[in-house]
DSSP file (Angstrom, degrees, kcal/mol; ACC not computed):
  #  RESIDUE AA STRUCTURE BP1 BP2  ACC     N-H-->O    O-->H-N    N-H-->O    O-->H-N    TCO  KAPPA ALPHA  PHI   PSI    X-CA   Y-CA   Z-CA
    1    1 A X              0   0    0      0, 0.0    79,-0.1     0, 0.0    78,-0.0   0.000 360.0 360.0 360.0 129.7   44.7   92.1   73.3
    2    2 A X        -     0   0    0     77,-0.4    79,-1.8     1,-0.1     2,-0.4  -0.285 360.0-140.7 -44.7 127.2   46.7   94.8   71.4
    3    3 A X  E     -a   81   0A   0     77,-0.2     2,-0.7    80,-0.0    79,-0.2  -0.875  19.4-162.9 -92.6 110.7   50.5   94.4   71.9
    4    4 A X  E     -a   82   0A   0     77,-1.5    79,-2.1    -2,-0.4     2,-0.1  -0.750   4.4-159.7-127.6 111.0   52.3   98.3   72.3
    5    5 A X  E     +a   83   0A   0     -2,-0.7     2,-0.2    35,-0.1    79,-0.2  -0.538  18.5 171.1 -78.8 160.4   56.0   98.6   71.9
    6    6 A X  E     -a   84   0A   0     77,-1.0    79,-0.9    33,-0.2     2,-0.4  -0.810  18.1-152.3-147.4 162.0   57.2  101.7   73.5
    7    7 A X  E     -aB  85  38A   0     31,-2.6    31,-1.8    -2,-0.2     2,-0.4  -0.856  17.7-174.5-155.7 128.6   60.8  102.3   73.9
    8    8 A X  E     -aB  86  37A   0     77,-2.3    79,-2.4    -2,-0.4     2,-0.3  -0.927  14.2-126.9-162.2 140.3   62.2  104.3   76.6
    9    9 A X  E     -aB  87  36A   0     27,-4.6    27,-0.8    -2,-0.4    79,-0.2  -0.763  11.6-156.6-114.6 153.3   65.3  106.0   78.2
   10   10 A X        -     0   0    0     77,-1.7    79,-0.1    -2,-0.3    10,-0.1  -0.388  27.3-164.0 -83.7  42.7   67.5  106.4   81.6
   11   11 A X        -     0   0    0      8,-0.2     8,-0.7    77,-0.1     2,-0.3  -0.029   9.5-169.4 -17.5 127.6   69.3  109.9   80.8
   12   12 A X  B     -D   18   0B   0     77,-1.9     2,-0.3     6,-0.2     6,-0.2  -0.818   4.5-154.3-115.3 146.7   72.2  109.8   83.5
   13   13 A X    >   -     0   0    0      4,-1.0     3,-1.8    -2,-0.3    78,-0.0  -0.754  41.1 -92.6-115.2-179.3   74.0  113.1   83.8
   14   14 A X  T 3  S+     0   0    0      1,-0.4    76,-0.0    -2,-0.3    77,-0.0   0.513 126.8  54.1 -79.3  -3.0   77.4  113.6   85.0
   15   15 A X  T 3  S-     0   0    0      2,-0.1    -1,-0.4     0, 0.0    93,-0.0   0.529 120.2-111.2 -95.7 -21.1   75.8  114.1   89.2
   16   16 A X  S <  S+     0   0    0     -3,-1.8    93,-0.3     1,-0.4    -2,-0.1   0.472  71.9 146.5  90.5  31.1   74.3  110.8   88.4
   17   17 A X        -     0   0    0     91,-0.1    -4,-1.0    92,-0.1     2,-0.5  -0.251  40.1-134.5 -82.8 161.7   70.5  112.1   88.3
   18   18 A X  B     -D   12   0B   0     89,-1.2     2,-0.5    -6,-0.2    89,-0.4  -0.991  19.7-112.8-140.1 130.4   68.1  110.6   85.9
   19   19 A X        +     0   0    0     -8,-0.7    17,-0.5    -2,-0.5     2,-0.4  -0.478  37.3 174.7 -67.8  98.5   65.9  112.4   83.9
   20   20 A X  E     -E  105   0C   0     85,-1.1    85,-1.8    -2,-0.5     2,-0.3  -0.756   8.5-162.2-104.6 131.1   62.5  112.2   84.6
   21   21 A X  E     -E  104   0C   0     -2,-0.4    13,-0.8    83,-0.2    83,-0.2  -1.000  20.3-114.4-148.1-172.9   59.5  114.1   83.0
   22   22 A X        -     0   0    0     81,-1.6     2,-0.4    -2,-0.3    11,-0.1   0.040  30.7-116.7 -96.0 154.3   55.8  114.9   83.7
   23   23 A X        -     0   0    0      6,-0.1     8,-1.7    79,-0.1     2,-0.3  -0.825  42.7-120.9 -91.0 127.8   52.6  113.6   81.2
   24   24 A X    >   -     0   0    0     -2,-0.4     3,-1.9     6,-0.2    78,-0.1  -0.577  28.6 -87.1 -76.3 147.0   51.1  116.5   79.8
   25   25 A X  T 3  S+     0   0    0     -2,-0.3    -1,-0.1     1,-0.3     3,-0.1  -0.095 114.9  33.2 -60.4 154.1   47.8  117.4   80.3
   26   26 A X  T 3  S+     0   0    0      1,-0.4    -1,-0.3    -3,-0.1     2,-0.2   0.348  97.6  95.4 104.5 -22.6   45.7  116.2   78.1
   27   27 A X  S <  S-     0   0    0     -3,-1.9     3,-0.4     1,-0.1    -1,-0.4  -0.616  87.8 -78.4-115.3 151.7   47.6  112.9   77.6
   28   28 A X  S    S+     0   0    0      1,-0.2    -1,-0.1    -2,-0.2     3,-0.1  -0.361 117.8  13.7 -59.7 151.1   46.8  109.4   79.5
   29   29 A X  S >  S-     0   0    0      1,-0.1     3,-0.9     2,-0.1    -1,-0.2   0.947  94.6-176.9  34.4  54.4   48.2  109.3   83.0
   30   30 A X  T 3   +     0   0    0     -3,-0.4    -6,-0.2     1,-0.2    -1,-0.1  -0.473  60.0  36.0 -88.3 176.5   48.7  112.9   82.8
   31   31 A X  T 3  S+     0   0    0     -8,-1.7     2,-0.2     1,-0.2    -1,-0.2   0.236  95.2 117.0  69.8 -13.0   50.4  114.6   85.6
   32   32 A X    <   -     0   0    0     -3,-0.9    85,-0.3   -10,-0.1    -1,-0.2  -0.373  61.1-132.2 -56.6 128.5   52.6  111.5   86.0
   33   33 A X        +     0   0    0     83,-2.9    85,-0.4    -2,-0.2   -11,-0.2  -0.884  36.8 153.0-107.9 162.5   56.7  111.3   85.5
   34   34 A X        -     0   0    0    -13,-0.8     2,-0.4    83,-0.2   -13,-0.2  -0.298  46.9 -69.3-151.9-153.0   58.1  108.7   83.4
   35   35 A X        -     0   0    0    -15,-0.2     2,-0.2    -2,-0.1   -15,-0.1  -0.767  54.5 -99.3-117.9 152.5   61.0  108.2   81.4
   36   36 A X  E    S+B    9   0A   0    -27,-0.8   -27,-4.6   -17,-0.5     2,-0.3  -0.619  75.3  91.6 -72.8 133.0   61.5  109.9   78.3
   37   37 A X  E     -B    8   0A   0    -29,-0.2     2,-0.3    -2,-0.2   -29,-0.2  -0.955  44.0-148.3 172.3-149.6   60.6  107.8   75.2
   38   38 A X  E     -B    7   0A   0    -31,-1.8   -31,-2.6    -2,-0.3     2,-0.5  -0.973  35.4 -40.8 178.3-165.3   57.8  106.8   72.7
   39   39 A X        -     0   0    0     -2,-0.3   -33,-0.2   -33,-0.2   -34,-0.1  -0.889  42.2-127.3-123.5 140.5   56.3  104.8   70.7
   40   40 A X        -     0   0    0     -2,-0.5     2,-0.4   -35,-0.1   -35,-0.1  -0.292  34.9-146.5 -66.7 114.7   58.0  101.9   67.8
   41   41 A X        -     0   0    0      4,-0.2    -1,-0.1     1,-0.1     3,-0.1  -0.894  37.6 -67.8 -87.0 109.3   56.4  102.7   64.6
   42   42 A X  S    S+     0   0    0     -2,-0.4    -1,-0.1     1,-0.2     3,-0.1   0.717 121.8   8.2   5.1 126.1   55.7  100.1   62.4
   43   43 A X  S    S+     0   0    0      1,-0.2     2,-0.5    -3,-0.1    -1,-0.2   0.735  96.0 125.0  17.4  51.0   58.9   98.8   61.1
   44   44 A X        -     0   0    0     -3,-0.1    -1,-0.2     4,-0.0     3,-0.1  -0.896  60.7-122.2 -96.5 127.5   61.2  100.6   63.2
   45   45 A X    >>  -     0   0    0     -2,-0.5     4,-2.2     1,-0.1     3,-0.5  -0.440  31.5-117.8 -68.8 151.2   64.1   99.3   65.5
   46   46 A X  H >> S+     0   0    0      1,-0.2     4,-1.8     2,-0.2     3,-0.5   0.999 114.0  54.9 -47.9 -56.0   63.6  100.4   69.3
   47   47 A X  H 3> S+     0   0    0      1,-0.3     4,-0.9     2,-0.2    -1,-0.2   0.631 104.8  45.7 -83.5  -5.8   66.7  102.1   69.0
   48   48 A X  H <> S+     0   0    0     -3,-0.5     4,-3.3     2,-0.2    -1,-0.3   0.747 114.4  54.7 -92.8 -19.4   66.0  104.3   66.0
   49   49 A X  H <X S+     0   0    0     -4,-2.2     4,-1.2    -3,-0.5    -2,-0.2   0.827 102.9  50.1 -77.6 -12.7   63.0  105.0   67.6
   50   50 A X  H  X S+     0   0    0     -4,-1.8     4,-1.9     2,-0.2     5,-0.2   0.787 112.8  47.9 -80.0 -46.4   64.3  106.1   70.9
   51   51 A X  H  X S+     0   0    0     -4,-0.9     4,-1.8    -5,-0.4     5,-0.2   0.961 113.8  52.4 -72.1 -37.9   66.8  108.6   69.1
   52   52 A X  H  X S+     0   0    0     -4,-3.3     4,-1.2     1,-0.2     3,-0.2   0.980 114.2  40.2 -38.7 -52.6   63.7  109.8   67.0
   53   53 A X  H  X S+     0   0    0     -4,-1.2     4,-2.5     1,-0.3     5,-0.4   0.809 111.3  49.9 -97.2 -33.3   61.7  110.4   69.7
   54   54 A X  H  X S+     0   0    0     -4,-1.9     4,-1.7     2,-0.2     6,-1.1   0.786 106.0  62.8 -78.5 -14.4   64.2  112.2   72.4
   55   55 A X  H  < S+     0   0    0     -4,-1.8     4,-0.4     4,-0.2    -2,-0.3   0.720 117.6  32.8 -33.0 -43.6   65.2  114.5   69.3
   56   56 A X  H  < S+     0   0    0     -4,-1.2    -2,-0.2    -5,-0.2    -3,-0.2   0.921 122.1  42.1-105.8 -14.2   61.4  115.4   69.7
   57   57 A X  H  < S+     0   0    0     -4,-2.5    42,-2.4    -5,-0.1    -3,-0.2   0.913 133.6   6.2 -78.9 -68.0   60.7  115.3   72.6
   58   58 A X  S  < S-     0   0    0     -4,-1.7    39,-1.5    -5,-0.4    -3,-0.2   0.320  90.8-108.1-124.6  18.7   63.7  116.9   74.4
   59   59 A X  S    S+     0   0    0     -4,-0.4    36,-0.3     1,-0.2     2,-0.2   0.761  72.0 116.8  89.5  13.4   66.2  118.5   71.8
   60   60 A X        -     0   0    0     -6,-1.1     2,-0.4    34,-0.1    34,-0.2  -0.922  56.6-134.1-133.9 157.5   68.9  116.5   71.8
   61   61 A X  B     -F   93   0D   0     32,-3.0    32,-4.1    -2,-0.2     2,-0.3  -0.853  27.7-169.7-118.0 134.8   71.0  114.0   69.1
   62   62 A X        -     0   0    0     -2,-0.4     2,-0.2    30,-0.2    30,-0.1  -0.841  19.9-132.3-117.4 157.2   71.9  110.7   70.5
   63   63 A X        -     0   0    0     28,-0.4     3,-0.4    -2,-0.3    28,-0.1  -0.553  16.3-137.0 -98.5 148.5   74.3  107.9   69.0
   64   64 A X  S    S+     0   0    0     -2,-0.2     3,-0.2     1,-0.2    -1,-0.1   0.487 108.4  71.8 -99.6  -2.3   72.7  104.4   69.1
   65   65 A X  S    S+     0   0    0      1,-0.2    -1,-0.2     3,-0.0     0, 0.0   0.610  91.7  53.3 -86.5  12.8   76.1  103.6   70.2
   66   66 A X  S    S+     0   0    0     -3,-0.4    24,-0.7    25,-0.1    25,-0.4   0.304  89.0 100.4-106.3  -2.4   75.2  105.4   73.6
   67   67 A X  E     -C   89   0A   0     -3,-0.2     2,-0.3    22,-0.1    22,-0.1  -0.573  51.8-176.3 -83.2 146.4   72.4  103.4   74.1
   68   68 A X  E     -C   88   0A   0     20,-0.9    20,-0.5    -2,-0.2    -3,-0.0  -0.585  30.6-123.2-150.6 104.1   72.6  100.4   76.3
   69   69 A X  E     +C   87   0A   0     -2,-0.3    18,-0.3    18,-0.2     3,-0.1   0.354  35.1 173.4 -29.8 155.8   69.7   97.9   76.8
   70   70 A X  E     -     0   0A   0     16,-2.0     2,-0.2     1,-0.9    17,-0.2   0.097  58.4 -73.0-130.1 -64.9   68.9   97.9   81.2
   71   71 A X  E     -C   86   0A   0     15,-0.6    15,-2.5    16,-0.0    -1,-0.9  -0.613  52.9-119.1-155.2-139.7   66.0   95.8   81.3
   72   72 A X  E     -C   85   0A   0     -2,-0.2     2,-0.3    13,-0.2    13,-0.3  -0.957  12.9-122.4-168.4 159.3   61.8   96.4   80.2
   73   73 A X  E     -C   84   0A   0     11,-1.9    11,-0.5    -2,-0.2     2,-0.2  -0.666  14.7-162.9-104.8 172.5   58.6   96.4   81.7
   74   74 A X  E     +C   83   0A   0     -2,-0.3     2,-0.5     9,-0.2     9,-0.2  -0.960  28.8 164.6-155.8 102.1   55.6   94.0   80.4
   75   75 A X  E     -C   82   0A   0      7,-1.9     7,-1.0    -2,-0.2     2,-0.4  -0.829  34.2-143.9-150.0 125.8   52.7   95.4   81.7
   76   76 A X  E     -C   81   0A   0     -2,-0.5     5,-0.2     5,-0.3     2,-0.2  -0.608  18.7-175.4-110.4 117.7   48.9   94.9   80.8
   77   77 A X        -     0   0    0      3,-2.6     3,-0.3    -2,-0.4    -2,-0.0  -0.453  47.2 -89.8-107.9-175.7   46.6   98.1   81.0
   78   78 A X  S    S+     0   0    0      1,-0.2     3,-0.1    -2,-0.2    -2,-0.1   0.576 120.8  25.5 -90.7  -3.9   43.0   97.6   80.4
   79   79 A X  S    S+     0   0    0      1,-0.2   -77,-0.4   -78,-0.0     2,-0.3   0.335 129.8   8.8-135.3   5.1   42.7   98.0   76.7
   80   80 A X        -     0   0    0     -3,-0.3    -3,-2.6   -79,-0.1     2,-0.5  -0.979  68.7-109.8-160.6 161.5   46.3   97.0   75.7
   81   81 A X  E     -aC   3  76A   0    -79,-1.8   -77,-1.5    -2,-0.3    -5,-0.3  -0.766  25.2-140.4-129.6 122.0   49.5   95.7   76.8
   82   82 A X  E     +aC   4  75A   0     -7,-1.0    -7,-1.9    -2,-0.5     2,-0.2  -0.005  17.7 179.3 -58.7 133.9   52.5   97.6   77.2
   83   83 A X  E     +aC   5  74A   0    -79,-2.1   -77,-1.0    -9,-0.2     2,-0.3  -0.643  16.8 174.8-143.6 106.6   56.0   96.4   76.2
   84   84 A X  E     -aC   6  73A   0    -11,-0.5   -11,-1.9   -79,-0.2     2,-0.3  -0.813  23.9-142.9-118.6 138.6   58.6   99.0   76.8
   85   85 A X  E     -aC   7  72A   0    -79,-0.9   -77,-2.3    -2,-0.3     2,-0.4  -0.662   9.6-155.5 -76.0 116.4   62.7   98.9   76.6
   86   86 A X  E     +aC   8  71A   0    -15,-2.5   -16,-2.0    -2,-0.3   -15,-0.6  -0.973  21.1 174.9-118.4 140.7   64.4  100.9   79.1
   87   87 A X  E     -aC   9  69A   0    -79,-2.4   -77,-1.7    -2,-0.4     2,-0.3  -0.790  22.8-129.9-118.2 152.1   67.9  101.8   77.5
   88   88 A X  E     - C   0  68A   0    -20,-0.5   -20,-0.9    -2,-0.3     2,-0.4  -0.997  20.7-174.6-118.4 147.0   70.5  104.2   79.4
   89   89 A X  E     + C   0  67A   0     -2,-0.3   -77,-1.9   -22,-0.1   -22,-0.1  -0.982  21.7 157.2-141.9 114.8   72.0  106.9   78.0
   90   90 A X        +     0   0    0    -24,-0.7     2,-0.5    -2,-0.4    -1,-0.1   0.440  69.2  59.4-130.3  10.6   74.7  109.1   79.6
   91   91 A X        +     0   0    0    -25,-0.4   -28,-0.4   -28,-0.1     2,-0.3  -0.998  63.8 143.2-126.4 136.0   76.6  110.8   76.5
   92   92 A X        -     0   0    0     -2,-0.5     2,-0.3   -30,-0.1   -30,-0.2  -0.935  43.6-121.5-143.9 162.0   74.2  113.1   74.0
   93   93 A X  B    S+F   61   0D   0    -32,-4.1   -32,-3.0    -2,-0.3     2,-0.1  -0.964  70.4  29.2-125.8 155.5   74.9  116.1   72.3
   94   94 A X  S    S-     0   0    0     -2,-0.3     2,-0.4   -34,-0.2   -34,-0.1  -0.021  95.6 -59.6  59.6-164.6   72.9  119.6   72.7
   95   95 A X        -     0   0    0    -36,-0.3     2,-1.1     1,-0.1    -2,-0.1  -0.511  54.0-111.4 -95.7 154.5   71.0  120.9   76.0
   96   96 A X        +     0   0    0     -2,-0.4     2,-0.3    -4,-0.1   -37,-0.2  -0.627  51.2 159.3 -87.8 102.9   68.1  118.9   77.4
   97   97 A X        -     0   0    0    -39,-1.5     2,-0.4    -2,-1.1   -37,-0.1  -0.989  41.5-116.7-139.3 128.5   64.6  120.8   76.8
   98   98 A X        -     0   0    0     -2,-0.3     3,-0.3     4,-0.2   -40,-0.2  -0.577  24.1-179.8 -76.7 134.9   61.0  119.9   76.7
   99   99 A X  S    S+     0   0    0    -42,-2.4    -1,-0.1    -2,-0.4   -41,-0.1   0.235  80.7  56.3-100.5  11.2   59.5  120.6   73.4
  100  100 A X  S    S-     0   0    0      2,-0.2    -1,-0.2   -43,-0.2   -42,-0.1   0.200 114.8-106.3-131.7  23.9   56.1  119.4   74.4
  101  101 A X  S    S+     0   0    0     -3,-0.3     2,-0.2     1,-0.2    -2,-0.1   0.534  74.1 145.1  54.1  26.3   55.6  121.9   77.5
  102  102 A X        -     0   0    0    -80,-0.1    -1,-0.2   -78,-0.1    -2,-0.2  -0.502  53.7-117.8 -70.2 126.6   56.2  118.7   79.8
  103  103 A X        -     0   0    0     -2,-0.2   -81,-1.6   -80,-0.2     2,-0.3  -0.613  30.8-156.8 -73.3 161.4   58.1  119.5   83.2
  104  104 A X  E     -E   21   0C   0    -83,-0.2     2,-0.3    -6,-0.1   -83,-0.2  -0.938   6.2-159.1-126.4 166.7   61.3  117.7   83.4
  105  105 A X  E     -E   20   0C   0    -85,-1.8   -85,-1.1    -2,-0.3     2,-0.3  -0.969  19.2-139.3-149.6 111.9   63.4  116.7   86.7
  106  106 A X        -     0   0    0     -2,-0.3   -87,-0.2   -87,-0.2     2,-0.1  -0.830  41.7-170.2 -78.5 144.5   67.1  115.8   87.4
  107  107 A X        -     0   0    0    -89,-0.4   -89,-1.2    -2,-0.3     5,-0.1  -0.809  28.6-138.9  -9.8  71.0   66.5  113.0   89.8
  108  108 A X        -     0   0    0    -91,-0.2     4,-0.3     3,-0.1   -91,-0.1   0.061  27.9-127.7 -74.3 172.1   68.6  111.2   91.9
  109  109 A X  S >  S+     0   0    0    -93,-0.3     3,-0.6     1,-0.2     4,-0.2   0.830 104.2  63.2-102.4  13.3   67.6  107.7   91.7
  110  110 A X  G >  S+     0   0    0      1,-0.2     3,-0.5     2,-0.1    -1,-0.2   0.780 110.9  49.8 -52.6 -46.1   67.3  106.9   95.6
  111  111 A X  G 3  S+     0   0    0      1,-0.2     3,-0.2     2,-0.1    -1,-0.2   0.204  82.3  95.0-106.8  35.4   64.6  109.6   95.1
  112  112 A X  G X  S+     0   0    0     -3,-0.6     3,-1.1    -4,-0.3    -1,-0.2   0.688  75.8  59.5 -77.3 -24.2   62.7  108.3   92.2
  113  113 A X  T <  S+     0   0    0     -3,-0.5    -1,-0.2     1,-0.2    -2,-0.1   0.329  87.8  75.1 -92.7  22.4   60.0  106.6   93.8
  114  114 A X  T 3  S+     0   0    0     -3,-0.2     2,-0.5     1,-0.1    -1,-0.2   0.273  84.6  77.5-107.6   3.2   59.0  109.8   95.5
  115  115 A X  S <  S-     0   0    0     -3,-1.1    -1,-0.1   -83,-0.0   -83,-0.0  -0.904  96.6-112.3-125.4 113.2   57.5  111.0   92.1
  116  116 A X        -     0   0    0     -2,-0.5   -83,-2.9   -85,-0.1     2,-0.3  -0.201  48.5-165.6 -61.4 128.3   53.9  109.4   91.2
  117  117 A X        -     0   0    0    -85,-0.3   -83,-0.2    -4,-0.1     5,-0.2  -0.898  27.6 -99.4-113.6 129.1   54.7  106.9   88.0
  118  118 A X    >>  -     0   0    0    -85,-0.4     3,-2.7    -2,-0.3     4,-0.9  -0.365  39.6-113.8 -21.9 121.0   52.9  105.2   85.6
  119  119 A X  T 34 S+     0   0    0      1,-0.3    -1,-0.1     2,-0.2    -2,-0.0   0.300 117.7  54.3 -62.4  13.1   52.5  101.3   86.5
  120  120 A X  T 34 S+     0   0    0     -2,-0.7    -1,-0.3   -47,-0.1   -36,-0.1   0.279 113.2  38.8-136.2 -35.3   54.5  100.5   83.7
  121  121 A X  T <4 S+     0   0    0     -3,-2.7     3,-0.3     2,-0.1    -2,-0.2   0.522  94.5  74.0-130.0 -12.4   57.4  102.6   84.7
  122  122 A X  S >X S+     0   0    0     -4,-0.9     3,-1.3    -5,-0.2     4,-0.7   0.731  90.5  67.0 -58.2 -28.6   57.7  102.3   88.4
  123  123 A X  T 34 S+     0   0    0      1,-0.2     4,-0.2     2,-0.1   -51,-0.1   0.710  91.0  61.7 -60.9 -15.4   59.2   98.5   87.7
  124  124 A X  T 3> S+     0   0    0     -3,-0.3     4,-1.6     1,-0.1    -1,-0.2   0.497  84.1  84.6 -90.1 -10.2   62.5   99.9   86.1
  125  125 A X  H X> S+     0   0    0     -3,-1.3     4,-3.4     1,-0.2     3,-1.4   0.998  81.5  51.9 -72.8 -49.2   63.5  101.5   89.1
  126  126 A X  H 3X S+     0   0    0     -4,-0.7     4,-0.6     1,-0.3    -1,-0.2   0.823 108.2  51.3 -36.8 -39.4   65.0   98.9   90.9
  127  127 A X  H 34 S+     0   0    0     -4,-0.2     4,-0.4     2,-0.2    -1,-0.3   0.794 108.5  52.1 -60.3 -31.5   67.2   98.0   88.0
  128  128 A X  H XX S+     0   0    0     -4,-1.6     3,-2.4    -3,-1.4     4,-1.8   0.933 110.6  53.6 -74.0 -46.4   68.4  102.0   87.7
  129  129 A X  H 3< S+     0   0    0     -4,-3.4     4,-0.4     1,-0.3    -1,-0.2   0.563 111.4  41.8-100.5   7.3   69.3  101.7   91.6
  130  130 A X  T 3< S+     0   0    0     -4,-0.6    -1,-0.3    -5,-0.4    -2,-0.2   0.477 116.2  47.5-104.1   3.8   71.5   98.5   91.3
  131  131 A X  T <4 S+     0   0    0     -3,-2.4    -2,-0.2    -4,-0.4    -3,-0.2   0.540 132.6  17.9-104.4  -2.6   73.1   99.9   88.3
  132  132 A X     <        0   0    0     -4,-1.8    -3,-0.2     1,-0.2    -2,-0.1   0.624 360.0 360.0-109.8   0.2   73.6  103.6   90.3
  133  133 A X              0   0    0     -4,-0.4    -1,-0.2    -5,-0.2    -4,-0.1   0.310 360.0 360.0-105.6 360.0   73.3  102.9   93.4
């Protein structure tokens, strides 16, 4: 079975919401929120791929020194198995916008499981709510 790193962030803001947004149509599990993040291209570090990919994804320049591992999901889909890196991130610079017409969501993280997830990305919440909670 096909191994896919993925690499994926907690955006915290300064009310202590986490940034959540929507699968676009069109895309697998679309209509689904997730974490912002993407996917490690062939010799790439997670972490340069996580700054790549929230630069394209939502518009903003991150430090790899403002990343900070939290934990990962492991999770086996029917044609692959996912292995995603949840990092958090509470300092970036510019304003936080989807560039891929994707909704996105301030969260608080009591009330994350109240937004339908990917099975891959429901598993991280517990860790978010013992490190905000």
């Amino acid at each position: 079975m096909k191994l896919v790193l993925v690499v994926a962030a907690a955006l915290i803001d300064t009310d202590g919401r986490v940034l959540i947004a929507r699968r676009p149509e069109g895309k697998p599990l679309a209509g689904l929120w997730e974490f912002p993040g993407g996917k490690v291209h062939a010799g790439e570090r997670p972490e340069t791929a996580l700054i790549r990919e929230l630069a394209e994804e939502l518009g903003i320049e991150v430090e790899e020194a403002c990343l900070a591992p939290l934990t990962f999901a492991s999770h086996t889909y029917e044609d692959f198995h996912l292995l995603m890196p949840l990092y958090v991130c509470r300092r970036w610079r510019g304003i936080v916008r989807g560039s891929e017409a994707q909704a996105l969501k301030w969260v608080s993280p009591q009330n994350l499981r109240d937004y339908p997830m990917p099975p891959a990305d429901a598993p991280l919440i517990p860790a978010l709510l013992d490190l905000l909670g």
